[in-house]
mmCIF file of the N, C-alpha and C atoms, coordinates in Angstrom:
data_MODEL
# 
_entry.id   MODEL 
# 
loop_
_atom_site.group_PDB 
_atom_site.id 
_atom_site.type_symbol 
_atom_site.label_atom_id 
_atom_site.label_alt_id 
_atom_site.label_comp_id 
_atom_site.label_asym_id 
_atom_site.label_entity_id 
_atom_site.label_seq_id 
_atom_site.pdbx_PDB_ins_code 
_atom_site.Cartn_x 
_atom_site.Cartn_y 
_atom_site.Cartn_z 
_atom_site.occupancy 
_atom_site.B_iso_or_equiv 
_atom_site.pdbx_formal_charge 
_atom_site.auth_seq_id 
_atom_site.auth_comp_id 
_atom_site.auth_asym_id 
_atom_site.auth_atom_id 
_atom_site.pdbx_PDB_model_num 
ATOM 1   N N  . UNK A 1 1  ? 11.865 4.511   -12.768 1.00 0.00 ? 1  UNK A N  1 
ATOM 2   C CA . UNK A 1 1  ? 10.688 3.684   -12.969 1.00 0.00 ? 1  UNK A CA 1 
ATOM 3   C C  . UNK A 1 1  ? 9.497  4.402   -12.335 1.00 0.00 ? 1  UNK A C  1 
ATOM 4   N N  . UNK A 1 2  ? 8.301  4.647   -12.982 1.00 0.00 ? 2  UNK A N  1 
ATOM 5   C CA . UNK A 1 2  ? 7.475  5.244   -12.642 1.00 0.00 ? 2  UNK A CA 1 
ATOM 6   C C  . UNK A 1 2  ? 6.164  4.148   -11.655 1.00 0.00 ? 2  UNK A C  1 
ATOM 7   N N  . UNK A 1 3  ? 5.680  5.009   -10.999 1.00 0.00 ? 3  UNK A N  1 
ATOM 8   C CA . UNK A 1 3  ? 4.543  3.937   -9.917  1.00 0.00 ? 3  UNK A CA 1 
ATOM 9   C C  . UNK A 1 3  ? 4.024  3.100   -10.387 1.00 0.00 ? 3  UNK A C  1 
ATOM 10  N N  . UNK A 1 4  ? 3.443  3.485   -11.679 1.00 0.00 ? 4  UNK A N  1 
ATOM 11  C CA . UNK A 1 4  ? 2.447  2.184   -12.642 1.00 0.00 ? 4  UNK A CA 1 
ATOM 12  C C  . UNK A 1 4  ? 3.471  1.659   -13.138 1.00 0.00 ? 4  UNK A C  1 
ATOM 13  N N  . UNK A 1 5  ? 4.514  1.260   -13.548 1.00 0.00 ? 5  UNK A N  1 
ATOM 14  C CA . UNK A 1 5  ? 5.602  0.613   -14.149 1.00 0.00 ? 5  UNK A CA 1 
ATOM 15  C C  . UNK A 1 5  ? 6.032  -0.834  -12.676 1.00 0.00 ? 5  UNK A C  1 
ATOM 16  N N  . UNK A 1 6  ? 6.092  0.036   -11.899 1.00 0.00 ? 6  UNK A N  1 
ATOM 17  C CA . UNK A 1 6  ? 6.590  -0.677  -10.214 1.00 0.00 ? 6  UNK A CA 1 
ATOM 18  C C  . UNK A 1 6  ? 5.721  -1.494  -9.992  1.00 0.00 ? 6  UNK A C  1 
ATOM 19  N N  . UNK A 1 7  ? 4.496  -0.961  -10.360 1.00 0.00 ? 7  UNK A N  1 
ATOM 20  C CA . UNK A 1 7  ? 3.115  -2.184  -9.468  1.00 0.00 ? 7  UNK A CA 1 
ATOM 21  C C  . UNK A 1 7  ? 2.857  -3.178  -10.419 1.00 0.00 ? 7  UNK A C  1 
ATOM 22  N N  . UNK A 1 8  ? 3.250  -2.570  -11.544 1.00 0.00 ? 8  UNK A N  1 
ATOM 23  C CA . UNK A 1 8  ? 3.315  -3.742  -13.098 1.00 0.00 ? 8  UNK A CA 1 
ATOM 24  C C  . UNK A 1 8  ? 4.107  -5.115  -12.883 1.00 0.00 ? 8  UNK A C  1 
ATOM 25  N N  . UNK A 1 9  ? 5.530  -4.719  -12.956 1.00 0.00 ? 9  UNK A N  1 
ATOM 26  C CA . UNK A 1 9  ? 6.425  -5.669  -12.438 1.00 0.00 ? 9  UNK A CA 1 
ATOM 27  C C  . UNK A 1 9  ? 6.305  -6.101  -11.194 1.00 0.00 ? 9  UNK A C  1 
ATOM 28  N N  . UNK A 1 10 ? 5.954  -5.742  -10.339 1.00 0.00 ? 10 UNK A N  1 
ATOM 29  C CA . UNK A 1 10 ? 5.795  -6.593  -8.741  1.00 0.00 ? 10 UNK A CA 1 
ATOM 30  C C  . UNK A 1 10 ? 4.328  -7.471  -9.107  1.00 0.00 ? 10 UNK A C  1 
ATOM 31  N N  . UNK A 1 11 ? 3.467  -7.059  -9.862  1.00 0.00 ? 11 UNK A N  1 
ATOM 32  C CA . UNK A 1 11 ? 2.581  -8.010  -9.767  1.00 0.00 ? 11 UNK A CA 1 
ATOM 33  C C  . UNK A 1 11 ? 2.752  -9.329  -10.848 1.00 0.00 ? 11 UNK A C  1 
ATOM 34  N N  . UNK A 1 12 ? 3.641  -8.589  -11.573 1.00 0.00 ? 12 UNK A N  1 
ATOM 35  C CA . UNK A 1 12 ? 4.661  -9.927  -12.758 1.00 0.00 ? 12 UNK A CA 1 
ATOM 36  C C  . UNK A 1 12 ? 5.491  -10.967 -11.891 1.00 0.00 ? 12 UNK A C  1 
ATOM 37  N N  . UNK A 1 13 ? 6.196  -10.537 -11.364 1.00 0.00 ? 13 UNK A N  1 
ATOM 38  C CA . UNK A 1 13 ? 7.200  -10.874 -10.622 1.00 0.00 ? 13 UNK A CA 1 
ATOM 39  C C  . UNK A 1 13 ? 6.233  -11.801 -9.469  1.00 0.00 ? 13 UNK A C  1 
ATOM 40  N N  . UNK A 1 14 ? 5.349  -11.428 -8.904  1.00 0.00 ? 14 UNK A N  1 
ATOM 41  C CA . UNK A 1 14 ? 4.451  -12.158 -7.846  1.00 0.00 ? 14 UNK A CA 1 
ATOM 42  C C  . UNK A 1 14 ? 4.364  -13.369 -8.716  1.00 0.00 ? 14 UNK A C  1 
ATOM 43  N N  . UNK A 1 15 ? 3.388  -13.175 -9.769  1.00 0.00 ? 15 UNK A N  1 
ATOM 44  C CA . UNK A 1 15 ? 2.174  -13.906 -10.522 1.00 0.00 ? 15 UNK A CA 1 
ATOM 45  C C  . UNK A 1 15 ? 3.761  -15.097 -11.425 1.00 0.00 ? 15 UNK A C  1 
ATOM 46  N N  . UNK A 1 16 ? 4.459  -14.483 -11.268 1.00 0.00 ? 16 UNK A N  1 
ATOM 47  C CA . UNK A 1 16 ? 5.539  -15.811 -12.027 1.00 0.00 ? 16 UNK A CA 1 
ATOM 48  C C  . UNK A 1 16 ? 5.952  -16.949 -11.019 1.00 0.00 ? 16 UNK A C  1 
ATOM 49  N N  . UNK A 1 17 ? 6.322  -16.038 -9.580  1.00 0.00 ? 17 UNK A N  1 
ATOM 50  C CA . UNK A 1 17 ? 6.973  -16.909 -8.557  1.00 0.00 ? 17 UNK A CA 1 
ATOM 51  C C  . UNK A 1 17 ? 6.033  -17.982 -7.947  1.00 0.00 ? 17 UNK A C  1 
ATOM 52  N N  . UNK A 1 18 ? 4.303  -17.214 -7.753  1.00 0.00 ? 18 UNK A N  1 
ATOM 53  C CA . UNK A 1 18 ? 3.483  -18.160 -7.610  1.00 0.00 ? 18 UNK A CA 1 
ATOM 54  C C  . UNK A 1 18 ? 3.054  -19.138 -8.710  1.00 0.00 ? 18 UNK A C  1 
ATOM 55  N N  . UNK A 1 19 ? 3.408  -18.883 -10.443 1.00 0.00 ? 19 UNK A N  1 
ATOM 56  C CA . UNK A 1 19 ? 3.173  -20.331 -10.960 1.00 0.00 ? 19 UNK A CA 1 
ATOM 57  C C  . UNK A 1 19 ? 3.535  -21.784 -11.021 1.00 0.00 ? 19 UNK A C  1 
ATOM 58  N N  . UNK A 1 20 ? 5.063  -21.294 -10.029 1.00 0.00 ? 20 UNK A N  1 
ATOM 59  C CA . UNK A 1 20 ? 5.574  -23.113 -10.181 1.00 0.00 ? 20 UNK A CA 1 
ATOM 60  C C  . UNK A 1 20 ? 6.537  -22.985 -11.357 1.00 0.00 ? 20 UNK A C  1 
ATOM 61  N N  . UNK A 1 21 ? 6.510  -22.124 -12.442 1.00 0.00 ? 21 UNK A N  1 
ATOM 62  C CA . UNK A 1 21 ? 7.438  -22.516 -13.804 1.00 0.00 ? 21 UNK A CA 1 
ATOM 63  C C  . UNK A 1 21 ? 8.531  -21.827 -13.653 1.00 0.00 ? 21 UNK A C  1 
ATOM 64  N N  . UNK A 1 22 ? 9.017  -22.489 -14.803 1.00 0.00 ? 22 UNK A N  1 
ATOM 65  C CA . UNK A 1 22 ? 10.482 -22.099 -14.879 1.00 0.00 ? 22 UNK A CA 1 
ATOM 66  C C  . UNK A 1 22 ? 10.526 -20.234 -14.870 1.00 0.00 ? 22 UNK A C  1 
ATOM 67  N N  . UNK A 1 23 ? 11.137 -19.334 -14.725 1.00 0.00 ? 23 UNK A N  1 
ATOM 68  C CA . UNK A 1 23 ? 11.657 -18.471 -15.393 1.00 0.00 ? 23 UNK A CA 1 
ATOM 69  C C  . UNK A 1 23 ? 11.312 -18.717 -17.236 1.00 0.00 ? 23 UNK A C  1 
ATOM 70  N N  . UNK A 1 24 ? 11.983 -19.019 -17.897 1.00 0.00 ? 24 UNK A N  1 
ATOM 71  C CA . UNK A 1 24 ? 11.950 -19.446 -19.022 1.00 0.00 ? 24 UNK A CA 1 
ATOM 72  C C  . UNK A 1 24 ? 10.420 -20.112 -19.884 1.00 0.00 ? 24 UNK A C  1 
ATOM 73  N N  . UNK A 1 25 ? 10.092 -20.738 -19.278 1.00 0.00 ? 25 UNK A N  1 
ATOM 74  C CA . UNK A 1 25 ? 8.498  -21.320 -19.166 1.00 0.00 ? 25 UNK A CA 1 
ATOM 75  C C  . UNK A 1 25 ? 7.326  -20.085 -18.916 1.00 0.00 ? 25 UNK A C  1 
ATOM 76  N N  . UNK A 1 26 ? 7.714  -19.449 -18.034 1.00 0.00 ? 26 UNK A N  1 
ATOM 77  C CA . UNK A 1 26 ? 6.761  -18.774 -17.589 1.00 0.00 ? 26 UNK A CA 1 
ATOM 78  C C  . UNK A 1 26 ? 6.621  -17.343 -18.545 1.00 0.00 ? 26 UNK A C  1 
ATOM 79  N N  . UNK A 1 27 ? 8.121  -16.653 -18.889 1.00 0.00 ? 27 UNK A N  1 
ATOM 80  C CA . UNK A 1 27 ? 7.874  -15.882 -19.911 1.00 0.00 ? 27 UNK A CA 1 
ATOM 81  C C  . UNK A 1 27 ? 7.318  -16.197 -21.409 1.00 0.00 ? 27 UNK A C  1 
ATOM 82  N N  . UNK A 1 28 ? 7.695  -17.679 -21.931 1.00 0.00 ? 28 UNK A N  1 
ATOM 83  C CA . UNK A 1 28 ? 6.909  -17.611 -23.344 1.00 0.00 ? 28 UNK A CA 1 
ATOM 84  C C  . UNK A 1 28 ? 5.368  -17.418 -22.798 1.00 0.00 ? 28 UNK A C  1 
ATOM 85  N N  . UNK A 1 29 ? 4.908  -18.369 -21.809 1.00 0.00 ? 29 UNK A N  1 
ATOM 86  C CA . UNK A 1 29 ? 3.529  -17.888 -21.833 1.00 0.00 ? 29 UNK A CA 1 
ATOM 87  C C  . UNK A 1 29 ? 3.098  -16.794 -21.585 1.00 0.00 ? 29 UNK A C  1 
ATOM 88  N N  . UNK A 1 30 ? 3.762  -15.537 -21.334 1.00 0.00 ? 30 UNK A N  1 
ATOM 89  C CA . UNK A 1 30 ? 3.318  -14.364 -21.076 1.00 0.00 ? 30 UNK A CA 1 
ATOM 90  C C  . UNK A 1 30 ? 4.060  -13.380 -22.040 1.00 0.00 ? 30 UNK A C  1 
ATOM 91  N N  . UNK A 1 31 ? 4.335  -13.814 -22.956 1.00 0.00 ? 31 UNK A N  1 
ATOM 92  C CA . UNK A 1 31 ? 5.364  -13.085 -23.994 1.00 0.00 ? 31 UNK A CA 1 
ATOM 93  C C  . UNK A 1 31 ? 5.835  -12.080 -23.338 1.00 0.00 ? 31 UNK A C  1 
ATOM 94  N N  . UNK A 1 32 ? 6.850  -12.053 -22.713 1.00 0.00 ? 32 UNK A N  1 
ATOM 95  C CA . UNK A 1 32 ? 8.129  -11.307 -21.997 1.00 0.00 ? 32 UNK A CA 1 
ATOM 96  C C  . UNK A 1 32 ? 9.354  -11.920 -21.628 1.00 0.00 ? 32 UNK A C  1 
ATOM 97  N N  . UNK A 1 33 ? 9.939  -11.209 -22.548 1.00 0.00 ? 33 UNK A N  1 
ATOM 98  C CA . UNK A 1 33 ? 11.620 -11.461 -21.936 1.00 0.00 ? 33 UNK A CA 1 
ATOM 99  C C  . UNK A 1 33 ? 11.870 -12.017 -21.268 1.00 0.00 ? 33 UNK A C  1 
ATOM 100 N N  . UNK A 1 34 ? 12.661 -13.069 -21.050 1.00 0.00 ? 34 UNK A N  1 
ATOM 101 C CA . UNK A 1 34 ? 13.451 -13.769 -19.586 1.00 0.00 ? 34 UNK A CA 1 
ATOM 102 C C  . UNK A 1 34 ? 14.371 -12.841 -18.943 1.00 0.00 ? 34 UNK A C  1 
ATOM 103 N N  . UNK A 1 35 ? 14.825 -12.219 -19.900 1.00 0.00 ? 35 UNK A N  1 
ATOM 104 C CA . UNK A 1 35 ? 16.546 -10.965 -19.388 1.00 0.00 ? 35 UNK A CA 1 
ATOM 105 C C  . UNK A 1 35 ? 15.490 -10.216 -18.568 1.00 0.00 ? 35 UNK A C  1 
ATOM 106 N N  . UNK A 1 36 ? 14.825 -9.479  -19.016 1.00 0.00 ? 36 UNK A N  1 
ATOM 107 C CA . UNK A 1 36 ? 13.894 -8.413  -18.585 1.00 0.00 ? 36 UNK A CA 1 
ATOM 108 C C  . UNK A 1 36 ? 13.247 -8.487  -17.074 1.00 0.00 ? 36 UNK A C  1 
ATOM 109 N N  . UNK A 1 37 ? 12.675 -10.285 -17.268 1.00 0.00 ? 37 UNK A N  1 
ATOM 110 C CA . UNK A 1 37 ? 12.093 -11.052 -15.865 1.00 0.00 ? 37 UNK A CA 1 
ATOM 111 C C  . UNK A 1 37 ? 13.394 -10.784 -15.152 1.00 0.00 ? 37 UNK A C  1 
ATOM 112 N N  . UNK A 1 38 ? 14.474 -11.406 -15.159 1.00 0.00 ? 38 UNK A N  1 
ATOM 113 C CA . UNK A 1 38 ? 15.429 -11.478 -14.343 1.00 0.00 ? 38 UNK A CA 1 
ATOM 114 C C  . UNK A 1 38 ? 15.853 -10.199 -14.006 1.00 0.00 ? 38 UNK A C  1 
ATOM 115 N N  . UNK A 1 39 ? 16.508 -9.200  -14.954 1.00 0.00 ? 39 UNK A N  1 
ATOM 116 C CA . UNK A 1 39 ? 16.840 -8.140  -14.422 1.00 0.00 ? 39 UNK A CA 1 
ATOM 117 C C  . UNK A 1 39 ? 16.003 -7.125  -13.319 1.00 0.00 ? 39 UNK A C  1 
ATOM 118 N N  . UNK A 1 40 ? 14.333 -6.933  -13.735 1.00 0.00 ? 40 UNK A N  1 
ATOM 119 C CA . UNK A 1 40 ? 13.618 -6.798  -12.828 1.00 0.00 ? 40 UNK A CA 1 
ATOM 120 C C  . UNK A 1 40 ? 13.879 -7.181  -11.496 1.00 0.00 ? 40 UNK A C  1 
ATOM 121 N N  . UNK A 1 41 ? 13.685 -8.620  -11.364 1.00 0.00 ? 41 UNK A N  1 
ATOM 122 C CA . UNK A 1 41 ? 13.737 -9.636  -10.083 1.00 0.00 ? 41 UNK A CA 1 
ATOM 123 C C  . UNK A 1 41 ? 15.165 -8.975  -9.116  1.00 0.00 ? 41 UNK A C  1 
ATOM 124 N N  . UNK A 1 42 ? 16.104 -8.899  -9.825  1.00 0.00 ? 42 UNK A N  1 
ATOM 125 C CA . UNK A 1 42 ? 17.552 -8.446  -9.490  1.00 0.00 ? 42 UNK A CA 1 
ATOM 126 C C  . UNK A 1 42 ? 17.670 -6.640  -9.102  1.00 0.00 ? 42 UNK A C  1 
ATOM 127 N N  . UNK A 1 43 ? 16.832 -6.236  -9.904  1.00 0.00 ? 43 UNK A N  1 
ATOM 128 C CA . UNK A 1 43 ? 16.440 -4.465  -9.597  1.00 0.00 ? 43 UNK A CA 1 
ATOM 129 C C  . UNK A 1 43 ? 15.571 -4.692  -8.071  1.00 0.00 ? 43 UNK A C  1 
ATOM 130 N N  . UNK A 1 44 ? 15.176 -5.545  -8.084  1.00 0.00 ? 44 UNK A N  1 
ATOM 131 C CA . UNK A 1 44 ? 14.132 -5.246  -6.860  1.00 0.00 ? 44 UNK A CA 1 
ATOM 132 C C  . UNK A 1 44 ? 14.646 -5.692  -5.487  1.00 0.00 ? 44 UNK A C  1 
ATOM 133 N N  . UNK A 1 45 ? 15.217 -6.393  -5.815  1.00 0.00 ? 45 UNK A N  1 
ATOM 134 C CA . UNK A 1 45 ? 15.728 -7.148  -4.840  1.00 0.00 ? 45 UNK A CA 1 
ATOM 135 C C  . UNK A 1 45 ? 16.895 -6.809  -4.169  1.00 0.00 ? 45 UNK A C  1 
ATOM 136 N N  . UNK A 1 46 ? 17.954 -5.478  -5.433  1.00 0.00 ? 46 UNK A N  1 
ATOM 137 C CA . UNK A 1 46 ? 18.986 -4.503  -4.674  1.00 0.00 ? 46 UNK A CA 1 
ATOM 138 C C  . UNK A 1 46 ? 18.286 -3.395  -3.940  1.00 0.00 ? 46 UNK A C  1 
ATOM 139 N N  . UNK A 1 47 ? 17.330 -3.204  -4.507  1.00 0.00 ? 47 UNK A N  1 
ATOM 140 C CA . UNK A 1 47 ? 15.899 -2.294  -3.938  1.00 0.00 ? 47 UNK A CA 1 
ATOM 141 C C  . UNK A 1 47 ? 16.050 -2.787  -2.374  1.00 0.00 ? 47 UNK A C  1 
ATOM 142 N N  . UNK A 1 48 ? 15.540 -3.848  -1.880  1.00 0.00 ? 48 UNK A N  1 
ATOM 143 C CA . UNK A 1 48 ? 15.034 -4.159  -0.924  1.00 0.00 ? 48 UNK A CA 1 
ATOM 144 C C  . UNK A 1 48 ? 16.314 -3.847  0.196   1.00 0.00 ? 48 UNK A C  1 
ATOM 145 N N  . UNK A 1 49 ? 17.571 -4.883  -0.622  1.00 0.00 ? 49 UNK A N  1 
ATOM 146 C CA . UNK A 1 49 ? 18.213 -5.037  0.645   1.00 0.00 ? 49 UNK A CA 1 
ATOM 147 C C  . UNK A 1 49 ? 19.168 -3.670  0.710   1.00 0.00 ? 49 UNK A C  1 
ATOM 148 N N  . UNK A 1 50 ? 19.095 -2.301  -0.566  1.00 0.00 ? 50 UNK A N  1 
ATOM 149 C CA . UNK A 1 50 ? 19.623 -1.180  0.488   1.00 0.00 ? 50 UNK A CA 1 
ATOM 150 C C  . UNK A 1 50 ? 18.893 -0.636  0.714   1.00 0.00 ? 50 UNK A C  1 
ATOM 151 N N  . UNK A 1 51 ? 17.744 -0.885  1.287   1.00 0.00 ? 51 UNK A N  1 
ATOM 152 C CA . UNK A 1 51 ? 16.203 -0.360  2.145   1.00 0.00 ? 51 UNK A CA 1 
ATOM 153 C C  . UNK A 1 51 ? 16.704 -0.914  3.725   1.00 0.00 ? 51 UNK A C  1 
ATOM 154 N N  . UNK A 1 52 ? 16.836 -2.324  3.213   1.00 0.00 ? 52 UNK A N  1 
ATOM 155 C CA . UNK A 1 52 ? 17.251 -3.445  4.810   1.00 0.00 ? 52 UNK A CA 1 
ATOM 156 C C  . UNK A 1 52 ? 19.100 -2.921  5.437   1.00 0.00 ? 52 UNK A C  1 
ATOM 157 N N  . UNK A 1 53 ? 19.460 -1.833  4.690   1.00 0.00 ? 53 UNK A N  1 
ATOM 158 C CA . UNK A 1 53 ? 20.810 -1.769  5.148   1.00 0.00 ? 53 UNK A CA 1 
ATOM 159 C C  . UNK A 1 53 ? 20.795 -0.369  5.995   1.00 0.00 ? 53 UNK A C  1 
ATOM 160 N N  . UNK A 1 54 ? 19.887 0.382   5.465   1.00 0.00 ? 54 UNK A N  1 
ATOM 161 C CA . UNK A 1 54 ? 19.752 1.959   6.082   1.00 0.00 ? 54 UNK A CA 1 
ATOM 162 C C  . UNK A 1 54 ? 19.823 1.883   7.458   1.00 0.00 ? 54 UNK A C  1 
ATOM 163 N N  . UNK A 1 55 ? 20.802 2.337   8.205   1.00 0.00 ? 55 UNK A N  1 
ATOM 164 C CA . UNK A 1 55 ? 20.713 2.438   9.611   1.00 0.00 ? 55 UNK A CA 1 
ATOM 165 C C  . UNK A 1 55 ? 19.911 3.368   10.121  1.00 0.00 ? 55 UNK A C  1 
ATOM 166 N N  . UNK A 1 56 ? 19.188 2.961   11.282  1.00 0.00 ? 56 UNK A N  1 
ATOM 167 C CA . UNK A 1 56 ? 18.338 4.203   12.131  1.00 0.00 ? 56 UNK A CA 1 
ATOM 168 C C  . UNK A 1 56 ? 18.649 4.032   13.465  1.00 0.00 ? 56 UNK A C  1 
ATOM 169 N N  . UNK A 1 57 ? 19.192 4.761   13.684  1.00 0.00 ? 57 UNK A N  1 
ATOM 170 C CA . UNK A 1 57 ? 19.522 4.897   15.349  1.00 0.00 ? 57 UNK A CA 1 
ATOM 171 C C  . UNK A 1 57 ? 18.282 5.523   16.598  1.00 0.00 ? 57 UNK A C  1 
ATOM 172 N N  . UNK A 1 58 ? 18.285 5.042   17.380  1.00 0.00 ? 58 UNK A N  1 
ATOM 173 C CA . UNK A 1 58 ? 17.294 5.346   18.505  1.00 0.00 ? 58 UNK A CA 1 
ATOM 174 C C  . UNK A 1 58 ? 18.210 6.366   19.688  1.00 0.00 ? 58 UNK A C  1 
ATOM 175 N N  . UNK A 1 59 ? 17.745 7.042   20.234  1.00 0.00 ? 59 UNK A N  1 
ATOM 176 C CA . UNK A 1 59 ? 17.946 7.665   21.613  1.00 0.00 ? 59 UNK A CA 1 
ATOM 177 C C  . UNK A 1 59 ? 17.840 6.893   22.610  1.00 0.00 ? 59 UNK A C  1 
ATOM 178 N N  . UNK A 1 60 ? 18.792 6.701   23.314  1.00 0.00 ? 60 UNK A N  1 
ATOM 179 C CA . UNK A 1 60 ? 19.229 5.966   24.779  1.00 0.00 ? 60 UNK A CA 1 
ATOM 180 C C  . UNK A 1 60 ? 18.823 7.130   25.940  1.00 0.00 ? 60 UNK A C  1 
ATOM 181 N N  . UNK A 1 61 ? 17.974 7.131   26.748  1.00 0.00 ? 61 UNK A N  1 
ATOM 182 C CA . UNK A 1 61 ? 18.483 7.976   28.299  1.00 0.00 ? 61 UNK A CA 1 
ATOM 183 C C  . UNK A 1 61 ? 18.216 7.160   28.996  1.00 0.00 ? 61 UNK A C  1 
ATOM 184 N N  . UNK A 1 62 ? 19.471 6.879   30.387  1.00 0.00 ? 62 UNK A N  1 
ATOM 185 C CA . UNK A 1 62 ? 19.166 6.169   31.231  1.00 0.00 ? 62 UNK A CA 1 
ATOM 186 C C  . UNK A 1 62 ? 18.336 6.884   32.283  1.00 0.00 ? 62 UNK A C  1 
ATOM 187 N N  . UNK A 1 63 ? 17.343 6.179   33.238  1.00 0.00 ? 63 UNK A N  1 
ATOM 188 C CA . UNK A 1 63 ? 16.564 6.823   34.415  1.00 0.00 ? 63 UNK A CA 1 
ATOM 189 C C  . UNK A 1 63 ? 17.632 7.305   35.402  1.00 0.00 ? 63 UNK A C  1 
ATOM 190 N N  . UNK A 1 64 ? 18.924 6.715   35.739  1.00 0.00 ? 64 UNK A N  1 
ATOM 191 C CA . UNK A 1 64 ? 19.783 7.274   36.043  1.00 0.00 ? 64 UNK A CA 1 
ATOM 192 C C  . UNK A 1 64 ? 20.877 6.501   35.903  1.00 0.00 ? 64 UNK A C  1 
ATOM 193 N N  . UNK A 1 65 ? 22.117 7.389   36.557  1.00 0.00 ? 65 UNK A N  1 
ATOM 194 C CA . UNK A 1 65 ? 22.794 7.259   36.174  1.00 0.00 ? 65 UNK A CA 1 
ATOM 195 C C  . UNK A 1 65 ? 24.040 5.976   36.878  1.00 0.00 ? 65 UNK A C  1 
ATOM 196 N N  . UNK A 1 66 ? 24.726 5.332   35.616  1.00 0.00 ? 66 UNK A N  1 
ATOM 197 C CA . UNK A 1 66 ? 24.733 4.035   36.314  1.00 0.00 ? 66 UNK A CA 1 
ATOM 198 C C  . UNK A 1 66 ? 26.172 3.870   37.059  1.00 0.00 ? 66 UNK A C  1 
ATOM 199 N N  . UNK A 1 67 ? 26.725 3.284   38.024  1.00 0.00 ? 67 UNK A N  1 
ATOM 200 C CA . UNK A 1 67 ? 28.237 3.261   38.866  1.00 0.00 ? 67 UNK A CA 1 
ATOM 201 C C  . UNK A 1 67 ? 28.940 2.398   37.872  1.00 0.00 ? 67 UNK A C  1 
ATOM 202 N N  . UNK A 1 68 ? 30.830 2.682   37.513  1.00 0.00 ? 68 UNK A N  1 
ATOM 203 C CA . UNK A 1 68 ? 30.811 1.858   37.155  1.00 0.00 ? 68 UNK A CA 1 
ATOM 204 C C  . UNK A 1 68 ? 31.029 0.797   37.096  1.00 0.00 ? 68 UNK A C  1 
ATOM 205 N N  . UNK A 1 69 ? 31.174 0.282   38.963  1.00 0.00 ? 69 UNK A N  1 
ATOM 206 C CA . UNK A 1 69 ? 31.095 -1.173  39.757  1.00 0.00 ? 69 UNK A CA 1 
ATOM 207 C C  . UNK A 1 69 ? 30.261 -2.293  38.985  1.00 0.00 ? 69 UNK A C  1 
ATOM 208 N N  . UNK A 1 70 ? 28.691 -1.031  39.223  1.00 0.00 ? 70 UNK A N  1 
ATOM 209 C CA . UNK A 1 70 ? 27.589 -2.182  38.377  1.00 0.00 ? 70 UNK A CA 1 
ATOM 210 C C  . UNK A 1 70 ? 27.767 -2.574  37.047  1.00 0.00 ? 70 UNK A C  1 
ATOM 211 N N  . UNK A 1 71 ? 28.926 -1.749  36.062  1.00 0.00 ? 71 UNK A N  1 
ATOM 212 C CA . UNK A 1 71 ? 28.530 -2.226  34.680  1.00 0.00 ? 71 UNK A CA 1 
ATOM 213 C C  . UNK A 1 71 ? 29.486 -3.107  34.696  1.00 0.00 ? 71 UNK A C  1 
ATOM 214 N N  . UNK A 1 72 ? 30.709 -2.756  35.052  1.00 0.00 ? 72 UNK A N  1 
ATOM 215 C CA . UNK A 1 72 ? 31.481 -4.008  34.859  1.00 0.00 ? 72 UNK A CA 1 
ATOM 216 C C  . UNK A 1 72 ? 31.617 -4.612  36.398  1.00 0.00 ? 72 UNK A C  1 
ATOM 217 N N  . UNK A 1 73 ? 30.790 -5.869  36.737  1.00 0.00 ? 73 UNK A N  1 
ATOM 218 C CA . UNK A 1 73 ? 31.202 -6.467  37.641  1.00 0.00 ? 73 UNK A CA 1 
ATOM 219 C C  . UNK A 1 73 ? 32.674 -7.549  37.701  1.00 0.00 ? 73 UNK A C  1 
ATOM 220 N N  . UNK A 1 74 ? 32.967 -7.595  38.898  1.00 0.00 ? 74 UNK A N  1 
ATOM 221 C CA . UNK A 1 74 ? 34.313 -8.709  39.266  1.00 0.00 ? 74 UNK A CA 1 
ATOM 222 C C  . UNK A 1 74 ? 34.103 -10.215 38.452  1.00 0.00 ? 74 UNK A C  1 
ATOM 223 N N  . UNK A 1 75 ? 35.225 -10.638 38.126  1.00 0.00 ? 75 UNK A N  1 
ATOM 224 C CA . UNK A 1 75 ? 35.516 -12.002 37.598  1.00 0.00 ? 75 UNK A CA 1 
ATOM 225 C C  . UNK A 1 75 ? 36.274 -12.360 38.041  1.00 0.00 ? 75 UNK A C  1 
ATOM 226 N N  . UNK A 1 76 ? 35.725 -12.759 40.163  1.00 0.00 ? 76 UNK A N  1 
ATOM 227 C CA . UNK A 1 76 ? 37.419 -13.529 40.633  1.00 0.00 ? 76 UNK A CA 1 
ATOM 228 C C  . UNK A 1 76 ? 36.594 -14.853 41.054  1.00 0.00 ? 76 UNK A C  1 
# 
């Protein structure tokens, strides 16, 4: 999908969710597909959440270094 294709459908996809109508409703008035609406909606949305799944790990250094009395303390 090319950039102008992406900003097309996200601003479809906006401009439907903010009318209130059905799916179904909302495409006759805009002569477009319902499959098309939906599949979009469903492309974007696997989009998002393996964006939200990518792990990124950070670097840990402690200021020093810790005993390991203090990490695991007693449970009597």
């Amino acid at each position: 999908m090319t950039e102008e294709e992406r900003k097309l459908w996200t601003k479809r996809i906006e401009d439907y969710r903010a009318s209130g109508l059905t799916a179904i409703k909302w495409c006759e008035e805009n002569n477009i597909s319902v499959h098309m609406l939906r599949y979009k909606i469903t492309q974007f949305n696997k989009e998002k959440k393996q964006t939200l799944k990518e792990t990124q790990w950070a670097s840990v250094i402690p200021e020093k270094p810790v005993a390991e009395k203090e990490t695991y303390p007693s449970l009597k």
